[in-house]
ZAVEX-575686 format. One line per 4 residues: number of its first residue (from 1); their letters; for each residue y, z, x of C-alpha. Coordinates in Angstrom, 3 decimals. Example, Ala and Ser with C-alpha at 12.3 -4.5 7.8 and 13.67 -1.06 7.14 Angstrom:
1> as> -4.500,7.800,12.300  -1.060,7.140,13.670
end
This chain:
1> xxxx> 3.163,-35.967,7.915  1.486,-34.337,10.816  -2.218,-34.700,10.393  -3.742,-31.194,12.426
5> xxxx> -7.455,-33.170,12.358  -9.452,-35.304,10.990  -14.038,-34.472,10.542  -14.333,-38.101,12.371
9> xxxx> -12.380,-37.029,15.420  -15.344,-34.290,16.469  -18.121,-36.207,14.858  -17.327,-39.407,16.917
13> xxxx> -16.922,-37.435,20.048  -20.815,-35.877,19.428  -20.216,-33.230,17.504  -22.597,-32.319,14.956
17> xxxx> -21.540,-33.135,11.310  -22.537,-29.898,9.696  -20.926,-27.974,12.142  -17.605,-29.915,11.939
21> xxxx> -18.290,-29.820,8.228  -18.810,-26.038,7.975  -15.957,-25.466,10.324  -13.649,-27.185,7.461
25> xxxx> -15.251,-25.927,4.811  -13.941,-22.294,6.497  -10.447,-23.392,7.565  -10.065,-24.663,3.885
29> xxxx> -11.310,-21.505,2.026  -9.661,-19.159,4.591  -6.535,-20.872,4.088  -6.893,-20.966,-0.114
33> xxxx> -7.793,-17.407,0.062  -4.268,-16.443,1.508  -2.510,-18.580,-0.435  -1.593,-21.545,2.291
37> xxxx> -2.307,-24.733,0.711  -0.441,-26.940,-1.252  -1.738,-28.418,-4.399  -3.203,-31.511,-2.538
41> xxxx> -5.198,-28.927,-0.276  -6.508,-27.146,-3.025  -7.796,-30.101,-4.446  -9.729,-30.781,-1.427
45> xxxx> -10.696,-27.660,-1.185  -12.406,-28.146,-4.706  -13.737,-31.217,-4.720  -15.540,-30.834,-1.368
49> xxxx> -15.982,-31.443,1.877  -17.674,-34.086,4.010  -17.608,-36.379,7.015  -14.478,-37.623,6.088
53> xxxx> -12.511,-34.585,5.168  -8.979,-34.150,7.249  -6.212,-31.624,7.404  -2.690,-32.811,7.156
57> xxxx> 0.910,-31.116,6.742  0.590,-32.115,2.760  -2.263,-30.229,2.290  -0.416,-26.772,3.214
61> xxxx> 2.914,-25.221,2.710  5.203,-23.763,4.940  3.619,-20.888,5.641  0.309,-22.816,6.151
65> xxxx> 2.355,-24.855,8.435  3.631,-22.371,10.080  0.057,-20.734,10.280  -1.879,-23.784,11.869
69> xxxx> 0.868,-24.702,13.919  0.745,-21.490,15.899  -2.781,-21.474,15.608  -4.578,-24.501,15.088
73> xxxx> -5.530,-25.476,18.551  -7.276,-22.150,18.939  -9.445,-22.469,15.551  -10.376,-25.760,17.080
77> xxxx> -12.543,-24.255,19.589  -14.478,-21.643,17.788  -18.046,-21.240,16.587  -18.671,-21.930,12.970
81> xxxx> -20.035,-19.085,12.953  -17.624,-16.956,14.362  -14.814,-18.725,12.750  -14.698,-16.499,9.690
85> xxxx> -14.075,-13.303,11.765  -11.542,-15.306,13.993  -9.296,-16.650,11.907  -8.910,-13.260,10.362
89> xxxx> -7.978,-12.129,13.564  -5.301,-14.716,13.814  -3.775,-14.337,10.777  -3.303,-10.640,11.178
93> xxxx> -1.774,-11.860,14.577  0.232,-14.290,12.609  1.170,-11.590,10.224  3.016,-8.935,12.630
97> xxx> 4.957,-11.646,14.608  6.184,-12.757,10.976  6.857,-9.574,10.282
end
């Protein structure tokens, strides 16, 4: 299992937890809206998020994987409130070099 990241990693390191939070929160629904998580992601994705949320190989599938593993480190670094618009951009990215 490769585990992509983990709320406690940023919020140790000073970030703030609502905007680690809300950054998960959006990774989570983005990737539920096109279909990339496995049933243990959508389960997360449903019963909420919090301070001790992660994302982990199990809770995508291989096109997920695929997805953050091209991707991931990127999504890491944006804005929560930009992060919407972004990772639209990358999956249309992701999309024509799939293609």
């Amino acid at each position: 299992m490769k585990n992509y990241d983990k709320a406690s990693w940023h919020i140790d390191s000073g970030e703030k937890e609502a905007d680690v939070v809300a950054r998960f929160k959006e990774v989570f629904t983005f990737l539920e809206s096109k279909q990339m998580l496995s049933e243990e992601g959508v389960e997360t994705c449903e019963f909420g998020m919090d301070s001790s949320v992660s994302l982990n190989s199990n809770m995508v599938n291989a096109q997920g994987k695929a997805f953050l593993d091209a991707y991931y480190d990127v999504i890491l670094k944006q804005n929560p409130k930009e992060i919407r618009r972004n990772l639209r951009e990358f999956y249309t990215k992701y999309i024509s070099q799939t293609e």
